[in-house]
C-alpha positions in Angstrom: -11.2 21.1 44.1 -14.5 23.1 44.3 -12.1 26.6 45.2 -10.4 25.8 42.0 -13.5 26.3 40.3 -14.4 29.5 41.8 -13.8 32.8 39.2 -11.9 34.6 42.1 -9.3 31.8 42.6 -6.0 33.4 42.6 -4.1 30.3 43.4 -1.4 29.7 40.6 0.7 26.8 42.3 -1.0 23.6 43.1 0.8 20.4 44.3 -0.8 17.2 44.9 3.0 15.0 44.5 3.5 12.2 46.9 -0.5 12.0 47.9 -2.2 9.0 47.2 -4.3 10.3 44.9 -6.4 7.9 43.1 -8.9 8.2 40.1 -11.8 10.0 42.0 -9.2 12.3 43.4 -7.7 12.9 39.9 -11.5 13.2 38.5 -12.4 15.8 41.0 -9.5 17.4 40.4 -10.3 17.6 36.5 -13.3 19.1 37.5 -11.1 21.9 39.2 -9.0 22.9 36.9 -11.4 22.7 33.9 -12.4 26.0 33.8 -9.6 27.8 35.8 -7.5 30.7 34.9 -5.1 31.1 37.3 -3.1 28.2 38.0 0.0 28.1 36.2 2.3 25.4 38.4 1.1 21.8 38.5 2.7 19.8 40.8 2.0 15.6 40.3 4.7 13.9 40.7 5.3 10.7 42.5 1.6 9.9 42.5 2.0 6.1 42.8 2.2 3.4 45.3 5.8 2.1 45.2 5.3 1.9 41.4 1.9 1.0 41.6 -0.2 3.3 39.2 -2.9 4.7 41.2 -4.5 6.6 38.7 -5.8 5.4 35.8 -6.1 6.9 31.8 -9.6 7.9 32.7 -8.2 10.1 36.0 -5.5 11.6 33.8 -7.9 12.3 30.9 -10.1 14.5 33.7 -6.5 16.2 34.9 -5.4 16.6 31.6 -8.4 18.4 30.0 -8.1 22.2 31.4 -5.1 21.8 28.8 -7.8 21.9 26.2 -9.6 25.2 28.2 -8.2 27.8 25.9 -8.4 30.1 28.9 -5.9 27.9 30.5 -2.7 29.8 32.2 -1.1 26.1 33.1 2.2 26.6 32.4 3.8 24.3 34.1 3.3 20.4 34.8 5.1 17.8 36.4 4.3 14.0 36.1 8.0 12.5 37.1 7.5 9.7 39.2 3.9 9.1 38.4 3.3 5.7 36.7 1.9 7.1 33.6 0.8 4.1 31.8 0.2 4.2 27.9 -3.6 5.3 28.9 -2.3 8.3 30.7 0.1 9.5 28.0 -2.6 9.3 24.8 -4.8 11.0 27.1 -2.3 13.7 27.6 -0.9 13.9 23.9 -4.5 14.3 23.0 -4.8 17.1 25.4 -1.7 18.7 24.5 -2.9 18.9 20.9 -4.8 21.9 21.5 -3.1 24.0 24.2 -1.1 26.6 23.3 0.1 27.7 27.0 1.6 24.8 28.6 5.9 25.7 28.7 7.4 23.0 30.5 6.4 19.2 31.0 8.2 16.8 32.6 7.4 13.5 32.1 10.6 11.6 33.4 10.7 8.4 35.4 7.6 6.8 33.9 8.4 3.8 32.6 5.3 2.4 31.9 4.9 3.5 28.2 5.6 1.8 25.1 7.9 3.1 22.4 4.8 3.5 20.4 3.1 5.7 22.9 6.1 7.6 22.9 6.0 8.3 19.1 2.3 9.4 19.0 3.6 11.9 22.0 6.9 13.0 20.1 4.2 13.8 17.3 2.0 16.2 19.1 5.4 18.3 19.2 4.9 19.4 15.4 1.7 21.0 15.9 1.9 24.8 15.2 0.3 26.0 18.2 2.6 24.0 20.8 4.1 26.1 23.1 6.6 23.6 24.6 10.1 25.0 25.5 10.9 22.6 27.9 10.3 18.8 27.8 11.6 16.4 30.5 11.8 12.4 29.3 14.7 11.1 31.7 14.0 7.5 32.9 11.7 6.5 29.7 13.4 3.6 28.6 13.5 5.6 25.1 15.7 3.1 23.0 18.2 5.4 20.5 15.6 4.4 17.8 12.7 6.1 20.0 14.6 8.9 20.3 15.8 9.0 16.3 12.1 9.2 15.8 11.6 12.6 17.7 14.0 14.1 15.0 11.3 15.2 12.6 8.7 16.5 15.2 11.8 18.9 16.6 12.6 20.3 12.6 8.8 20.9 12.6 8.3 22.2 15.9 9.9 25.6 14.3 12.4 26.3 17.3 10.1 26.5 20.4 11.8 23.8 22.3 14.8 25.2 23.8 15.2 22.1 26.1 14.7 18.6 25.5 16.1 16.0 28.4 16.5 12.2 27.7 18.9 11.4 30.2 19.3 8.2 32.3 
């Protein structure tokens, strides 16, 4: 994590999927990423022990804040797979709500998330400074209700979105 850290770090592809990264992993990660400008690609998915979250909201609140580093270049991040719990995803809708260079996310195949959770996340998609073309949502358990709900955050999110995925 410490070469992450370093001004000269060139590295703009990072993937930690399928490791058993837990929350002192994920924190020393966070401390990484929070201040570097050249990673654009992050690769988490599968982080979970046969559907066993092995990091925890405060882990992905560490992860998640270089999305809050203006200076950030993340474009980039996958979570599929990853046992996001409702934790995780308010720590990354809180994150998201000030970055303005993250273009694709996909968050499919976490089932561990509430339709509520889901709705506060949908919101963070109105904000003016999202730069969100691509969102990824398969495997949510999103009932057509949850999904109804992410009507009015698309008519405010003034066209960015090009692709939105909420297959099975």
């Amino acid at each position: 994590a410490s070469c992450l850290q370093s001004p000269n770090s060139a590295l703009e592809v990072l993937d930690v999927s399928s490791t058993n990264i837990a929350d002192e992993g994920a924190i020393a990660l966070g401390r990484g990423l929070a201040n570097n400008k050249a990673l654009k690609d992050l690769r988490c998915y599968d982080i979970c022990a046969h559907g066993t979250p092995l990091i925890t909201a405060a882990g992905w609140r560490s992860v998640f804040a270089c999305l809050r580093n203006e200076e950030s270049a993340l474009e980039r991040l996958d979570l599929r797979y990853s046992s996001i719990d409702e934790g995780g995803l308010s720590a990354l809708t809180n994150a998201l709500s000030s970055n303005s260079s993250l273009r694709m996310l996909d968050v499919g195949h976490n089932e561990q998330v509430s339709a509520e959770g889901w709705r506060s996340f949908f919101a963070c998609l109105e904000r003016p400074r999202s730069a969100l073309e691509e969102i990824r949502l398969r495997e949510n358990r999103l009932a057509n209700e949850d999904a109804a709900r992410l009507a009015p955050s698309l008519r405010a999110n003034n066209g960015r979105l090009r692709t939105l995925d909420l297959g099975d």
